[in-house]
PDB file of the backbone (N, CA, C, O) and the ligand in Angstrom, with CONECT records:
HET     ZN  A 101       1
ATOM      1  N   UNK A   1      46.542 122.724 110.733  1.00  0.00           N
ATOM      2  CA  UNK A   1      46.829 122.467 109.306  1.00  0.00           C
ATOM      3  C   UNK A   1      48.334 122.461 109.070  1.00  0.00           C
ATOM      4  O   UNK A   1      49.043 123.419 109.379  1.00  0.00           O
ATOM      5  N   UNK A   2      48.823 121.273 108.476  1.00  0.00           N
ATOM      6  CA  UNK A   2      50.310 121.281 108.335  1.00  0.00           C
ATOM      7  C   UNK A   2      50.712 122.712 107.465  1.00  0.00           C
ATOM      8  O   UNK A   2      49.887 123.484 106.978  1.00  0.00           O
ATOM      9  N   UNK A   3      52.015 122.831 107.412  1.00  0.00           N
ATOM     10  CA  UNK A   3      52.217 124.037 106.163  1.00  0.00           C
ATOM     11  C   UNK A   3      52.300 123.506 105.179  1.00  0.00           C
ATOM     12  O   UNK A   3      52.937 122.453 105.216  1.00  0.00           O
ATOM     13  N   UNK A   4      51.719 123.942 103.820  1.00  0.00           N
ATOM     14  CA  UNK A   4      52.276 123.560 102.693  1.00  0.00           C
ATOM     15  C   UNK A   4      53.643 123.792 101.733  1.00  0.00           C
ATOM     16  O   UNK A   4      54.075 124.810 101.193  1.00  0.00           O
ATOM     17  N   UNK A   5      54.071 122.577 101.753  1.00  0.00           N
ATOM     18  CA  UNK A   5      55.248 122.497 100.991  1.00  0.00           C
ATOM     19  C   UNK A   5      55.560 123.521 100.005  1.00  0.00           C
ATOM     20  O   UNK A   5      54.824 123.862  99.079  1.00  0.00           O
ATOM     21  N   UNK A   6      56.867 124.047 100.317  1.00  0.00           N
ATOM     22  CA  UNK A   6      57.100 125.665  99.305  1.00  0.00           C
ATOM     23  C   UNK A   6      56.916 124.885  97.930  1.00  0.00           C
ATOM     24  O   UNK A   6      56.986 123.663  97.802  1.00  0.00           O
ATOM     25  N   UNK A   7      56.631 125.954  96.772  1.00  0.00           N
ATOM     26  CA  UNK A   7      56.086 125.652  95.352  1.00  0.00           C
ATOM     27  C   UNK A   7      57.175 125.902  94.681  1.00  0.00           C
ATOM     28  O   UNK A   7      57.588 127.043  94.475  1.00  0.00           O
ATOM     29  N   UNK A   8      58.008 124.328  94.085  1.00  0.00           N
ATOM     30  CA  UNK A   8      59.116 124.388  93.113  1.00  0.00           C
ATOM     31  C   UNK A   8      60.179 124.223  94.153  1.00  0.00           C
ATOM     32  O   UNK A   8      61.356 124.369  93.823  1.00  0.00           O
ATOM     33  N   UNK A   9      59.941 124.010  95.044  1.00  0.00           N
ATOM     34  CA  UNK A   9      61.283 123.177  95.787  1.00  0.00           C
ATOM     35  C   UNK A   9      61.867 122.149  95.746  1.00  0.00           C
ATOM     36  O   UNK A   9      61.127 121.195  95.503  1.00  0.00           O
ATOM     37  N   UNK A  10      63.458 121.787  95.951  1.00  0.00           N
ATOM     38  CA  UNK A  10      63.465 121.148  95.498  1.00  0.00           C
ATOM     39  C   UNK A  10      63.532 119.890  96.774  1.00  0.00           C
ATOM     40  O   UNK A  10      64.064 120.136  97.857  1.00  0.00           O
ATOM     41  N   UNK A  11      63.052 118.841  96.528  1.00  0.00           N
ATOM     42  CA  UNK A  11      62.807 117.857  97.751  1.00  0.00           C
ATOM     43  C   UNK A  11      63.890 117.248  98.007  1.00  0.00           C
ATOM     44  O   UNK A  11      63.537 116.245  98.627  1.00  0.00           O
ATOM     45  N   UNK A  12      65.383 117.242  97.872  1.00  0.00           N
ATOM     46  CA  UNK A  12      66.188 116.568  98.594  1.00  0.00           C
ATOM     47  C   UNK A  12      66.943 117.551  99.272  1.00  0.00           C
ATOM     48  O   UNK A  12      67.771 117.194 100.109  1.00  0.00           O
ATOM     49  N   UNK A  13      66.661 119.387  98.877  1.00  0.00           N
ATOM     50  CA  UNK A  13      67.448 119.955  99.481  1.00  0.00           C
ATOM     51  C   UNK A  13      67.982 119.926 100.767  1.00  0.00           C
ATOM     52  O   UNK A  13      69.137 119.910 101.193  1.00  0.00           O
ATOM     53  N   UNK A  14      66.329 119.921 101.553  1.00  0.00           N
ATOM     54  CA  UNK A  14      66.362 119.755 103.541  1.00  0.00           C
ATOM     55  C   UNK A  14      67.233 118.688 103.855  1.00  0.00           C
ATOM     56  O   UNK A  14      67.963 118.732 104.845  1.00  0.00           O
ATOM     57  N   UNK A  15      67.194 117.435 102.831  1.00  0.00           N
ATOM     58  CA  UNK A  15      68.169 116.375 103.379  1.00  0.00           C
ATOM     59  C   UNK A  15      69.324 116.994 103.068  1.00  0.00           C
ATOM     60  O   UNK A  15      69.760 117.541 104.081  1.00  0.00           O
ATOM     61  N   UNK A  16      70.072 117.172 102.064  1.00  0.00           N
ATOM     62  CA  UNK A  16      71.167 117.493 101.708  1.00  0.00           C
ATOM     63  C   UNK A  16      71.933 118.378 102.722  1.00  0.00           C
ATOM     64  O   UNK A  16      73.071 118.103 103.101  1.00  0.00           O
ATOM     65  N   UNK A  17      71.185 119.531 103.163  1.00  0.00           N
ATOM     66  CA  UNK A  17      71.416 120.452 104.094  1.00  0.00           C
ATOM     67  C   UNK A  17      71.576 119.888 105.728  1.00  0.00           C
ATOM     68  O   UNK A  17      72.319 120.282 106.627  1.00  0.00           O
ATOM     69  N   UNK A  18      70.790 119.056 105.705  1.00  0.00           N
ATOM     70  CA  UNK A  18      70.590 118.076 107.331  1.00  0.00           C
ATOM     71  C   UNK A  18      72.083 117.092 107.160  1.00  0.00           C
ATOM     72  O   UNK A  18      72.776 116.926 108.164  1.00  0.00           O
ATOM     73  N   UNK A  19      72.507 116.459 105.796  1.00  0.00           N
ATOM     74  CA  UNK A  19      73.650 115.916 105.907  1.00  0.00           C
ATOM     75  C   UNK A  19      74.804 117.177 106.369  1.00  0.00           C
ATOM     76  O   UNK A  19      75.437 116.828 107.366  1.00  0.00           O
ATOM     77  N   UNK A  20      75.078 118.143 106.003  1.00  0.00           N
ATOM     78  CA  UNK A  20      76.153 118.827 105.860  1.00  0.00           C
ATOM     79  C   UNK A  20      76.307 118.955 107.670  1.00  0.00           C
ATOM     80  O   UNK A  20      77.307 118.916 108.387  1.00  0.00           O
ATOM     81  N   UNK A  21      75.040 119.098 107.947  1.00  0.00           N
ATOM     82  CA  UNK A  21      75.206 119.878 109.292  1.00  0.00           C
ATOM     83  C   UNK A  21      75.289 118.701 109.951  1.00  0.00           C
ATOM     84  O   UNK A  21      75.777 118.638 111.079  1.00  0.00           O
ATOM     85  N   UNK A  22      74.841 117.701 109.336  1.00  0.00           N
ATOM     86  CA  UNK A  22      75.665 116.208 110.522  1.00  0.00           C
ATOM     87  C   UNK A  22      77.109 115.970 110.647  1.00  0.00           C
ATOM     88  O   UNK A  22      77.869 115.608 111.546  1.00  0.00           O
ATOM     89  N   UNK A  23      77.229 116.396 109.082  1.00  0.00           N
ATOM     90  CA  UNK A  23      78.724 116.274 108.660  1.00  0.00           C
ATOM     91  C   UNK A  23      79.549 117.292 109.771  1.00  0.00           C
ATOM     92  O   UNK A  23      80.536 116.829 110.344  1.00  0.00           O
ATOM     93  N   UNK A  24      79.145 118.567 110.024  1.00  0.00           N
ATOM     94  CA  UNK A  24      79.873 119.607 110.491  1.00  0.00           C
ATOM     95  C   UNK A  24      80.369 119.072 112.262  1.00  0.00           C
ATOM     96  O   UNK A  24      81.383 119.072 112.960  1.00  0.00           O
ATOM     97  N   UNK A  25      78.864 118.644 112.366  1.00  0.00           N
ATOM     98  CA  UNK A  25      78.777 118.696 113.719  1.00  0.00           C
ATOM     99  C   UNK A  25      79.782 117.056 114.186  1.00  0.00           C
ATOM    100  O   UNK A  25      80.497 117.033 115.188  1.00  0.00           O
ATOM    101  N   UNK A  26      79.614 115.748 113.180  1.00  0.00           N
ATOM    102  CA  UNK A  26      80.866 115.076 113.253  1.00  0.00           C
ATOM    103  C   UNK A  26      82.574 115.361 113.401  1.00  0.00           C
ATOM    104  O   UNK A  26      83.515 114.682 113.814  1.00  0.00           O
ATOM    105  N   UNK A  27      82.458 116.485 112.937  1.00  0.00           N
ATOM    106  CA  UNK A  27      84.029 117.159 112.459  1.00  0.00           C
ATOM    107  C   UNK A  27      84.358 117.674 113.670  1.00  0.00           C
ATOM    108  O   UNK A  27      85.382 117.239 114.199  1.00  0.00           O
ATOM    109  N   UNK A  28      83.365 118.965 114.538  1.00  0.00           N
ATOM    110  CA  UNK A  28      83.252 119.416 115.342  1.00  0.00           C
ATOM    111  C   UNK A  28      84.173 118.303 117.019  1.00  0.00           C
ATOM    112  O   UNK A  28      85.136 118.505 117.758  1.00  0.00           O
ATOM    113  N   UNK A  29      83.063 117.140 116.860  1.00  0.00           N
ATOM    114  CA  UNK A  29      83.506 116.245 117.798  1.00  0.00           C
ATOM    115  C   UNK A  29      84.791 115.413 117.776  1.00  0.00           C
ATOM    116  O   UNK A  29      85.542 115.001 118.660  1.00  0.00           O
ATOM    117  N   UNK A  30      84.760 115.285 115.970  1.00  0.00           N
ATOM    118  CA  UNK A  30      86.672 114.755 115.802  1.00  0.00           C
ATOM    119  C   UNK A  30      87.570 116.275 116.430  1.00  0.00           C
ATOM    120  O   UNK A  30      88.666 116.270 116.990  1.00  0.00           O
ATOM    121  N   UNK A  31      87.320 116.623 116.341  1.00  0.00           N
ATOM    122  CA  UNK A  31      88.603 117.890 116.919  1.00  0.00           C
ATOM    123  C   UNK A  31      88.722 117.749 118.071  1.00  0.00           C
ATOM    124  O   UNK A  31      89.749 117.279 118.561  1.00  0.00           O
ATOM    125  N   UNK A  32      87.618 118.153 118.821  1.00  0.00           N
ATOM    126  CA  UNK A  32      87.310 118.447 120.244  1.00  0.00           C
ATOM    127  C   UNK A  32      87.941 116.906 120.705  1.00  0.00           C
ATOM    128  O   UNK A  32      88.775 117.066 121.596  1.00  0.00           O
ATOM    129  N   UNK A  33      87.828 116.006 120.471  1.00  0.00           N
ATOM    130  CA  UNK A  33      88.619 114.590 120.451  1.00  0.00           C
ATOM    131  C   UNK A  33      89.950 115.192 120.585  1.00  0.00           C
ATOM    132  O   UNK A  33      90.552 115.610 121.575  1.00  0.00           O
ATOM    133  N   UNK A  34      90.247 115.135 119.396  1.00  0.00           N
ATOM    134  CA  UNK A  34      91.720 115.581 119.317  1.00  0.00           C
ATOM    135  C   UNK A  34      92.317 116.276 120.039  1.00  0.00           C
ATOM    136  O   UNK A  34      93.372 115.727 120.354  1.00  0.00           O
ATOM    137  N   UNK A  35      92.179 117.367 120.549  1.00  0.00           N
ATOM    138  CA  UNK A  35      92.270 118.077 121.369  1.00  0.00           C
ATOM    139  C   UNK A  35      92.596 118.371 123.035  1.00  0.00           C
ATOM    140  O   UNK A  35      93.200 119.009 123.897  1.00  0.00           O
ATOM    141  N   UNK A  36      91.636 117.317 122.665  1.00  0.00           N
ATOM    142  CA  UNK A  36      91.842 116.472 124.193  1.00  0.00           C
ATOM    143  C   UNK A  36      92.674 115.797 124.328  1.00  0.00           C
ATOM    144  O   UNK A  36      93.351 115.843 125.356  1.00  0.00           O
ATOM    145  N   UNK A  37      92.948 114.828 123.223  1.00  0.00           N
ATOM    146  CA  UNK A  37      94.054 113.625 123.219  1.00  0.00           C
ATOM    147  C   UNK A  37      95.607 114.696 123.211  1.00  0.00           C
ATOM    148  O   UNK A  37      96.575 114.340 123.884  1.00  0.00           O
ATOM    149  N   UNK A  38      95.643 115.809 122.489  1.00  0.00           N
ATOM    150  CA  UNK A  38      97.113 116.456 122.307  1.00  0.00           C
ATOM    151  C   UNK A  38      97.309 117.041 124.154  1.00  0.00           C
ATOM    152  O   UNK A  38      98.340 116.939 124.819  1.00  0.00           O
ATOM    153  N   UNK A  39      95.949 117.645 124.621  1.00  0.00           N
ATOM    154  CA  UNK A  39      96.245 118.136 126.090  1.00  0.00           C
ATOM    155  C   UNK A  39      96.862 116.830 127.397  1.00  0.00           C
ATOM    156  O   UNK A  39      97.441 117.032 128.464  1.00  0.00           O
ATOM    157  N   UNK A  40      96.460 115.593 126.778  1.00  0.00           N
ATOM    158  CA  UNK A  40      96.810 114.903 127.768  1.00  0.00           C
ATOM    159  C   UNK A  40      98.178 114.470 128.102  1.00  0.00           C
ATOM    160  O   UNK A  40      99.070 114.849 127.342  1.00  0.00           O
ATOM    161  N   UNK A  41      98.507 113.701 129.167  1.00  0.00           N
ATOM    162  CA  UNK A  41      99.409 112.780 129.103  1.00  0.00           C
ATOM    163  C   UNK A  41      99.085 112.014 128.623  1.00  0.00           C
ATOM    164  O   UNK A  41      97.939 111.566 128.672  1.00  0.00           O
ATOM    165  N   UNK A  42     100.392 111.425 127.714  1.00  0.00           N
ATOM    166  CA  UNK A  42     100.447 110.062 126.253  1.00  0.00           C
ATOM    167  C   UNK A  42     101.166 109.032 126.920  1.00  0.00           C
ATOM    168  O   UNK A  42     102.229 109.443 127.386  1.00  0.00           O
ATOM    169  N   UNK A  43     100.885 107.578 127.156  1.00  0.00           N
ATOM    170  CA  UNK A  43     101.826 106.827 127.554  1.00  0.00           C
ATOM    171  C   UNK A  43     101.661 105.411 126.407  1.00  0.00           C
ATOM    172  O   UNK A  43     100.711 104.803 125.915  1.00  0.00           O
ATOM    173  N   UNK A  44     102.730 105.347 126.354  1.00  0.00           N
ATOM    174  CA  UNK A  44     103.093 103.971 125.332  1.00  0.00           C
ATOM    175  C   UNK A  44     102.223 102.641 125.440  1.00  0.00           C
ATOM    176  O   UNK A  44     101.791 101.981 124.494  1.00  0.00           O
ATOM    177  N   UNK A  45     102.083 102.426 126.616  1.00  0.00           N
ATOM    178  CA  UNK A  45     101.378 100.913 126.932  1.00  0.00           C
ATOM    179  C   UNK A  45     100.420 101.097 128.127  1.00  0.00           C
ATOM    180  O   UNK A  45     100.531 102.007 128.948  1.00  0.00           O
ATOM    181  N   UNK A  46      99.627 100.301 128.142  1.00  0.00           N
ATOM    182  CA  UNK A  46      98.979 100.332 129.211  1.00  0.00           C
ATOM    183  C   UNK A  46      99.213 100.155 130.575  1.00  0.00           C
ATOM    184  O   UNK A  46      98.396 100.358 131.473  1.00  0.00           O
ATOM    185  N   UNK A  47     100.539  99.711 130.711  1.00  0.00           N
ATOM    186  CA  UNK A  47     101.365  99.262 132.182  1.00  0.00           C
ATOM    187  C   UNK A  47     101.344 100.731 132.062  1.00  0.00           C
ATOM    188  O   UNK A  47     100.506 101.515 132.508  1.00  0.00           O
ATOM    189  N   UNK A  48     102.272 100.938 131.471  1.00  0.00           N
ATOM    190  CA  UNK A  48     102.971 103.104 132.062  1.00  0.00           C
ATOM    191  C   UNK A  48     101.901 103.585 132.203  1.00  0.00           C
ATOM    192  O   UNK A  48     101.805 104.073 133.330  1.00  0.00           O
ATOM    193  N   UNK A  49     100.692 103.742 131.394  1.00  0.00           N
ATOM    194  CA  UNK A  49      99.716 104.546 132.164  1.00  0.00           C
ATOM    195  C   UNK A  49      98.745 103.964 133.615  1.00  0.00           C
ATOM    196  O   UNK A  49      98.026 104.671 134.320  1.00  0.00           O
ATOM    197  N   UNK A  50      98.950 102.782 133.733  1.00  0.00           N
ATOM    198  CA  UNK A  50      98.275 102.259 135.054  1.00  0.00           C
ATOM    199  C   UNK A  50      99.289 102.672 136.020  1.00  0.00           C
ATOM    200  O   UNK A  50      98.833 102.764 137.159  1.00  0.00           O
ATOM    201  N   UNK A  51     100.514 102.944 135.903  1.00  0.00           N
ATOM    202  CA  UNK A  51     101.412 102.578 136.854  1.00  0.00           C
ATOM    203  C   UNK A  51     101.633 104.192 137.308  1.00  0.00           C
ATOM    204  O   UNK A  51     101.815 104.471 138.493  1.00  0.00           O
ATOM    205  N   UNK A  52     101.594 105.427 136.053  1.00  0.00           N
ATOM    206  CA  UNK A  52     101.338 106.504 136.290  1.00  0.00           C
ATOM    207  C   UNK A  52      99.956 106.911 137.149  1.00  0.00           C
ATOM    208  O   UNK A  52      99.939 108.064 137.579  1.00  0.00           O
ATOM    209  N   UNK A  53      99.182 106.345 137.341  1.00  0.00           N
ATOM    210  CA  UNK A  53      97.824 106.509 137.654  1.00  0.00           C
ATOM    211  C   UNK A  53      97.370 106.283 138.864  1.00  0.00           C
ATOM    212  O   UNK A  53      96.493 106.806 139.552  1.00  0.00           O
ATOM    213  N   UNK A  54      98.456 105.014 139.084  1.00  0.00           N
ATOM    214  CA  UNK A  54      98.776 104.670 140.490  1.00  0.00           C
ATOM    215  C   UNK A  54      99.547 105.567 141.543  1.00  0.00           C
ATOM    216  O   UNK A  54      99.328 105.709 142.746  1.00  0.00           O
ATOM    217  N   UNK A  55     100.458 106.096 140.777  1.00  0.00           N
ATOM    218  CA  UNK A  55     101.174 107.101 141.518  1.00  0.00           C
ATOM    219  C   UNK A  55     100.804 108.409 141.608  1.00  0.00           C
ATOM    220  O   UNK A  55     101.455 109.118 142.376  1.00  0.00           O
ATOM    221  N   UNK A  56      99.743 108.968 140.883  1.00  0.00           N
ATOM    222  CA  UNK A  56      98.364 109.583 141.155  1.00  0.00           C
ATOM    223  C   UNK A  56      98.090 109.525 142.261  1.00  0.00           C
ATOM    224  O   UNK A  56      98.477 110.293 143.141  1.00  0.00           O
ATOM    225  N   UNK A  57      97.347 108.557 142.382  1.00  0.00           N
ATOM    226  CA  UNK A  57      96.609 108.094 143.436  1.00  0.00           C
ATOM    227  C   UNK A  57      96.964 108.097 144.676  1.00  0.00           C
ATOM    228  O   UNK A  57      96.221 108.422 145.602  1.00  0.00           O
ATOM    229  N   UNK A  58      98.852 107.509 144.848  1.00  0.00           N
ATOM    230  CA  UNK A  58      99.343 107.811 145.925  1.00  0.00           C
ATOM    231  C   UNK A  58      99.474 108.736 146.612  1.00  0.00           C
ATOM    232  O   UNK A  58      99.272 108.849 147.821  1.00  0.00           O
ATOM    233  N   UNK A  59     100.051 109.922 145.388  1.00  0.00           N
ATOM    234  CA  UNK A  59     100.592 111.073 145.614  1.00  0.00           C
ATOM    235  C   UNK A  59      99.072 112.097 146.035  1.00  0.00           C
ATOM    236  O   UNK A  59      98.870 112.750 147.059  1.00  0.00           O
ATOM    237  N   UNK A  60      98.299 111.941 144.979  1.00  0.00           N
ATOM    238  CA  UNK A  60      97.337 112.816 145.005  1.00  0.00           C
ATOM    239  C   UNK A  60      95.776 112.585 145.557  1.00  0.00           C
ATOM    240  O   UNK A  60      94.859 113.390 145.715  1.00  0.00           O
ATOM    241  N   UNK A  61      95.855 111.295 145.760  1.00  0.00           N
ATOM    242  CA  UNK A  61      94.555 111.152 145.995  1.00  0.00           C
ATOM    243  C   UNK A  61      93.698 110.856 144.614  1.00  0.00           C
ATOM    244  O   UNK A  61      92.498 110.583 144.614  1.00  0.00           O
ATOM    245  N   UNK A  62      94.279 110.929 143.792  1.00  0.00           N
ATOM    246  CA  UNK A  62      93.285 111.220 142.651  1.00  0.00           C
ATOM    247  C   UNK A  62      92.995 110.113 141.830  1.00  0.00           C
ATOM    248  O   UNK A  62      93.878 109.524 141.207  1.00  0.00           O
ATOM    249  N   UNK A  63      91.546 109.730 141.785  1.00  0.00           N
ATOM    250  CA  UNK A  63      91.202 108.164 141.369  1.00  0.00           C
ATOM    251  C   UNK A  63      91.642 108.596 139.843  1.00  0.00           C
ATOM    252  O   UNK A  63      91.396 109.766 139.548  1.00  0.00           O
ATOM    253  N   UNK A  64      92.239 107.809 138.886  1.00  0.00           N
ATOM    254  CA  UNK A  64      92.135 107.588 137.571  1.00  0.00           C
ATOM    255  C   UNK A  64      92.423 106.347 136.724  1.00  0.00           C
ATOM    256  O   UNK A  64      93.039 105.361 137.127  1.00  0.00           O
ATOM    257  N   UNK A  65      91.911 106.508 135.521  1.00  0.00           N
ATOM    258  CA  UNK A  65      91.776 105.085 134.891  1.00  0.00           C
ATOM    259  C   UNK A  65      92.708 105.361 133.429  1.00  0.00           C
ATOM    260  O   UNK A  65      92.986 106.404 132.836  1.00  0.00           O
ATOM    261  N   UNK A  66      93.000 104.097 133.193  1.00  0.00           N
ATOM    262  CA  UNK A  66      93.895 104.068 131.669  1.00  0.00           C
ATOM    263  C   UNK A  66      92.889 104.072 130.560  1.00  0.00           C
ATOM    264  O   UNK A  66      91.783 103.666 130.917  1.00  0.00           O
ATOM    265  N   UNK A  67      92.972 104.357 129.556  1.00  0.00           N
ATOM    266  CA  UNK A  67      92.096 103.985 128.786  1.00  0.00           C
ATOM    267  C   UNK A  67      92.948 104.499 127.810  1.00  0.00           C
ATOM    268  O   UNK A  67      93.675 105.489 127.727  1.00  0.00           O
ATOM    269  N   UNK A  68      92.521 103.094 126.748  1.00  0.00           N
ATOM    270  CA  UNK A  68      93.165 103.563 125.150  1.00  0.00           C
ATOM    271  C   UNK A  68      92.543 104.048 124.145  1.00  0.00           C
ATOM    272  O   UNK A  68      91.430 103.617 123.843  1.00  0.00           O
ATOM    273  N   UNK A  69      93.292 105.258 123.288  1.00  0.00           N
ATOM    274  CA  UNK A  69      92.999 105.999 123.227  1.00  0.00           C
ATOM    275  C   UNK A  69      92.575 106.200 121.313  1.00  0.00           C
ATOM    276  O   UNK A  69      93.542 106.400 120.578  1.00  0.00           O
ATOM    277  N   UNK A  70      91.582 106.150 120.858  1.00  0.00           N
ATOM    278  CA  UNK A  70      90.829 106.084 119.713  1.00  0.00           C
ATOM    279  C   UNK A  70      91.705 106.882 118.150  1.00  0.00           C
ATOM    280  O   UNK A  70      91.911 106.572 116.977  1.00  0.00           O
ATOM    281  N   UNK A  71      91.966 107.929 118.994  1.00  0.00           N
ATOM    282  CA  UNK A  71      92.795 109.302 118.669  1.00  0.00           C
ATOM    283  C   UNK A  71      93.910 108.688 117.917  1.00  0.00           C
ATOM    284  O   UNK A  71      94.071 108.282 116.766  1.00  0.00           O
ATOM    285  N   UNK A  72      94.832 108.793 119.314  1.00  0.00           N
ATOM    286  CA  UNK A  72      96.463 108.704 118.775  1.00  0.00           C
ATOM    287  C   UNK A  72      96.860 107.408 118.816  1.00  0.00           C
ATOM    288  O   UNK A  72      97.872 107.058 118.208  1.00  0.00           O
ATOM    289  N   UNK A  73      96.172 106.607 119.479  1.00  0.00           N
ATOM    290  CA  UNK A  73      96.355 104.981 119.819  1.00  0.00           C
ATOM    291  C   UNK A  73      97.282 104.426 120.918  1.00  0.00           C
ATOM    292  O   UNK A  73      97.874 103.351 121.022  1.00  0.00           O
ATOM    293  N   UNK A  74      97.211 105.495 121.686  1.00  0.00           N
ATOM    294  CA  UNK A  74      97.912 105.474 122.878  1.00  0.00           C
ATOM    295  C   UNK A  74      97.145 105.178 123.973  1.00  0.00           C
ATOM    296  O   UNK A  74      96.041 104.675 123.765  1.00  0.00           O
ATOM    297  N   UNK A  75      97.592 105.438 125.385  1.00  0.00           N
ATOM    298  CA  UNK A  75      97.064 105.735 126.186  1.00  0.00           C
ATOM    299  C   UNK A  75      97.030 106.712 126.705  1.00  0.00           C
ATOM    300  O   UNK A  75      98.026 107.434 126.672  1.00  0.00           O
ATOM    301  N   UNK A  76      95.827 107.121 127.405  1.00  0.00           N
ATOM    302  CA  UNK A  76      95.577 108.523 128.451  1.00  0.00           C
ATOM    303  C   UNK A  76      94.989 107.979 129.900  1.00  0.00           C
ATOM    304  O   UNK A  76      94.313 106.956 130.017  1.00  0.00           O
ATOM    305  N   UNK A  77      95.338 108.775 130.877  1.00  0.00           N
ATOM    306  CA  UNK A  77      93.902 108.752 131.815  1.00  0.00           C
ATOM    307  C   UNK A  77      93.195 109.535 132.184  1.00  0.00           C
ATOM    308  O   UNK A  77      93.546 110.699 132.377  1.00  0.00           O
ATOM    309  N   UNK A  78      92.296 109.200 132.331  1.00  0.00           N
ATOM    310  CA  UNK A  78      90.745 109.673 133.048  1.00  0.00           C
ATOM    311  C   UNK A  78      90.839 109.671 133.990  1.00  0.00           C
ATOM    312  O   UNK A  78      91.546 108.916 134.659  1.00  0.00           O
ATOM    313  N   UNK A  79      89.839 110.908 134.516  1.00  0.00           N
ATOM    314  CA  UNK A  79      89.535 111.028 135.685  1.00  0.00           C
ATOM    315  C   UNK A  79      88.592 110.141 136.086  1.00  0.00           C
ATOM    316  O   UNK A  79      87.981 109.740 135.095  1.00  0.00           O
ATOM    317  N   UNK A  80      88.109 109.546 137.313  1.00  0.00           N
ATOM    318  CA  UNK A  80      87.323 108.518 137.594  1.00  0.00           C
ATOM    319  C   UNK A  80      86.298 109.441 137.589  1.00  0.00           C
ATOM    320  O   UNK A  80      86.544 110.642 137.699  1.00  0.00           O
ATOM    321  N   UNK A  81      84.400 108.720 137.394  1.00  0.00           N
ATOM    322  CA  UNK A  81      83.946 109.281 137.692  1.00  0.00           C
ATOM    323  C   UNK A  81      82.921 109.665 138.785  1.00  0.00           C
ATOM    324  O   UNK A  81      82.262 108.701 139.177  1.00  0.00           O
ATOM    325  N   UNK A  82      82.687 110.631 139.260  1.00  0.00           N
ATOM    326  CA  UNK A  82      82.699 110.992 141.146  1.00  0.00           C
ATOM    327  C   UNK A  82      81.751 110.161 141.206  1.00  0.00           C
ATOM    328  O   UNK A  82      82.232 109.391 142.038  1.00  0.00           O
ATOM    329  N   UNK A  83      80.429 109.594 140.862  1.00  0.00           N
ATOM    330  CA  UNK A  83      79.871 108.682 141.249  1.00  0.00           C
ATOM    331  C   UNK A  83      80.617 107.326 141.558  1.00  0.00           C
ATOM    332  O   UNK A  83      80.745 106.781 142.654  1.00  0.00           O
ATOM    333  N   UNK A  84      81.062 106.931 140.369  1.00  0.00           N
ATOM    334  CA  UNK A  84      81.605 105.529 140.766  1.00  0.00           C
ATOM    335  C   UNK A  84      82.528 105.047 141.822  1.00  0.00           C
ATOM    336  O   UNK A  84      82.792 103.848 141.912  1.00  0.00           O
TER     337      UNK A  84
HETATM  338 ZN    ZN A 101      95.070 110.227 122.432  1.00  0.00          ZN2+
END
């Protein structure tokens, strides 16, 4: 038997409440974004960060990719990932 609906509730509350916590949990992921973007290396164009990435690679072994960046509108790189 389903439960019955509490008596004198009001029916958009659960939504209202389900928005906030979408809302929160959006905010949550803009930061954690951010965050990330302030920890990284920032490069101006996409040459400097390929060319940094490359020398990564030389130096370190370490596969990475440019990618621009949503955030600050820059570039960062990524780590490749171990599958690929
Ligand atoms: Zn960024």
């Amino acid at each position: 038997m389903p439960p019955a609906a509490p008596a004198g509730g009001l029916p958009w509350r659960p939504v209202s409440r389900d928005i906030e916590q979408w809302f929160a949990e959006q905010q949550g992921r803009e930061q954690r974004r951010a965050d990330a973007c302030r920890l990284k290396q920032w490069f101006a164009t996409e040459a400097e960060a390929r060319a940094h990435a490359l020398m990564q690679r030389t130096q370190y072994g370490e596969q990475r990719h440019a990618y621009r960046c949503p955030v600050c509108d820059g570039w960062h790189l990524a780590r490749a990932r171990p599958d690929a």
